[in-house]
C-alpha angles and dihedrals in degrees: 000000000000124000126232078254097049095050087052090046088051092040097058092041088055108043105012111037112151130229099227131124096243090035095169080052092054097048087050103057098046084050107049095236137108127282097223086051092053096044086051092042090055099039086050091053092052087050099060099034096244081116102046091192136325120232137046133003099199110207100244095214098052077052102058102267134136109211123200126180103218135200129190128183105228138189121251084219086057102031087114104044099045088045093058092037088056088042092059088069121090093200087071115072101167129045123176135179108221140189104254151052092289088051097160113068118177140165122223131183120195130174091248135035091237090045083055098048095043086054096052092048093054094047080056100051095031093059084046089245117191094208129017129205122188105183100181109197116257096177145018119212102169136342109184109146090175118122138226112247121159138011115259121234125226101273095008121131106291096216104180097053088040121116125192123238123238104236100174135027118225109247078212132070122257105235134168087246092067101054089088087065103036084046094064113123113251129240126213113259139110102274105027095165092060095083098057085036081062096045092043089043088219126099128285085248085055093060094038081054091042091050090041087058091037087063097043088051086047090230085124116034097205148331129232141051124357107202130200097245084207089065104050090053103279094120090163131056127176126204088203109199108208135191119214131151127260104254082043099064112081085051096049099038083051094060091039087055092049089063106103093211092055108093098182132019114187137184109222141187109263105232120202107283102015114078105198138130119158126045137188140188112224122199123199140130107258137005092259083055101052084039094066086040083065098042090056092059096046091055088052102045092030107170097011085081098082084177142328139196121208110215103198118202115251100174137350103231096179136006122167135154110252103277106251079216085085101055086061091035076112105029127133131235096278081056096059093050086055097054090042092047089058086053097052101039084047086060102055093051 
C-alpha cells in the first residue's frame, strides 16, 4: 500500500523530473526531504515494478516507425500458444487478452508500412487466427500514460502543466542517431546521466540539453517515471472502440482527450465489418468506475456516438518499453560505438 510520501515521490519521478545532473538532488531539494530517502524510495519502487523504467518515452513515429493497433480472433484452445508466439517479436511491445471475439489486441511498429503489414499478416497465420484486424494509426489525439496520483493543493507544484527549462545547451548537435543512447533507462544513483555522457563523450549538462531538444522536437514525449498502472490502484483498463462519423471526430476525440483517465485517444482506419474509428485507453480502479467515465462522455457527445465496444482488459500478456535497438537496427558504425560505449562505461559504474 503506498503512503501519502510515496504518492508525492512518485509523483514528482513521474511528472516533474527534473533534467539535471544530480535529479534525486534535485527532487530533494524541491521536496524538503532528504536525498538518501528519495534514492531508496525510488529504487524501491523499481524493485518491486511499481516504476517500469525511468527516462525517455521516444514518439515512434518522429522516429521512423509505422505503428499499427492489431486484433486476432483466437481459439481458447490456443489463447497460450498465439500469445507466446506474438510475444517473440520485438516489433511488438504491448499484448493484451481481451473480452471479446477479437480477444488478442496487440500493437506493432515496423520501419515501413508494407514491413508492418507483412508482419501483421504472419503473426495472423502463424497463431492459427480465424479473423485478423490491422488498425494502423491515422491520427494521434492524445498519449499521456501518467497517472493521477495525489490531490494538489492550492500553490503546490502543478506538475502536469509543468515544462522543463533548458539549462544548458549541448555543445553537440541533437540528431536521430543519438536517441538509442539518450533513451537508456536510468538507475538510481547519484549521478544517472553519467553513463550516457561516457558513452556520448561529451558532459552530463550535454545529454540534459540533448534530452531537453529532443522533447521540444517531440522526438522524445516525455521523460520520468513509467508506472504500472496495476500497482498504484488502477486494477481495470478499457480499450473502448467508438463509431463516430467522419465530420464528428475531431469534436468527439477533443472531449475524449479532455478526460483525465483516457491515456490515449487514435484515429484508425474502419475495416469491413468492424465500424470503428476512434479508440481510447481508459484507466480506473474498478469496472463500476470506468462505467460512470463512459457514461460521462456519452452524456457530453450524445448522438455523435453512433456505437461504441468496450474491450476490457483480461490479462496483460506483454508490456515493454520500445526497444531503443530499433532505433540503430539500421545505425553506422559511430552509432555502434556509441551503443558499445553505454555498455562499457555502465560497467564500470
Amino acid at each position: 500500500m503506498l503512503d501519502s510520501q510515496d504518492r508525492l515521490i512518485l509523483a514528482h519521478l513521474q511528472d516533474g523530473f527534473p533534467l539535471d545532473p544530480r535529479p534525486y538532488a534535485a527532487i530533494a531539494r524541491r521536496l524538503h526531504i532528504p536525498v538518501s530517502c528519495i534514492k531508496a524510495r525510488a529504487a524501491l519502487f523499481l524493485k518491486k515494478g511499481i516504476i517500469r523504467y525511468i527516462g525517455a518515452v521516444i514518439d515512434t513515429k518522429k522516429a521512423g516507425f509505422m505503428s499499427s493497433l492489431a486484433a486476432l480472433a483466437i481459439p481458447r484452445s490456443r489463447v497460450n500458444a498465439a500469445g507466446n508466439i506474438i510475444n517473440e517479436y520485438p516489433q511488438v511491445t504491448h499484448n493484451y487478452l481481451r473480452d471479446d471475439e477479437y480477444n488478442m489486441w496487440f500493437t506493432v511498429s515496423c520501419r515501413t508500412v508494407g514491413s508492418r503489414a507483412e508482419l501483421v499478416r504472419r503473426i495472423c497465420k502463424e497463431t492459427g487466427a480465424s479473423k485478423c484486424l490491422d488498425l494502423p494509426t491515422v491520427k494521434v489525439f492524445k498519449i499521456d500514460a501518467r497517472f493521477p496520483l495525489m490531490d494538489r493543493a492550492p500553490g503546490t507544484f502543478s506538475m502536469r502543466r509543468s515544462r522543463t527549462r533548458l539549462f544548458h545547451r549541448a555543445a553537440i548537435p541533437l540528431c536521430r542517431k543519438y536517441l538509442p543512447t539518450l533513451a537508456m533507462p536510468l538507475d538510481v544513483t547519484d549521478r544517472p546521466f553519467l553513463p550516457i555522457a561516457r558513452a556520448l563523450e561529451c558532459t552530463e549538462q550535454d545529454v540534459t540539453g540533448l534530452i531537453a531538444r529532443a522533447l521540444e522536437k517531440k522526438l522524445i514525449r516525455r521523460f520520468g517515471a513509467v508506472l504500472d498502472h496495476y500497482k498504484i490502484g488502477l486494477k481495470t483498463n478499457a480499450l473502448v472502440a467508438w463509431q463516430v462519423d467522419q465530420v464528428d471526430v475531431a469534436r468527439a476525440a477533443s472531449v475524449m482527450a479532455r478526460v483525465p483517465h483516457v491515456s490515449h485517444c487514435y484515429l484508425r482506419t474502419v475495416q469491413p465489418g468492424w465500424p470503428y474509428s476512434l479508440y481510447t485507453m481508459i484507466h480506473a480502479v474498478d469496472r463500476p468506475a470506468c462505467r460512470k467515465i463512459l457514461n460521462l462522455i456519452l452524456r457530453q457527445l450524445g448522438p455523435i456516438i453512433k456505437g461504441m465496444k468496450i474491450l476490457f482488459t483480461v490479462k496483460e500478456l506483454k508490456k515493454t518499453r520500445f526497444e531503443t535497438q530499433q532505433l540503430g537496427s539500421q545505425r553506422c558504425g559511430r552509432e555502434k560505438k556509441i551503443q558499445a560505449g553505454f555498455r562499457k562505461a555502465a560497467g564500470h559504474l
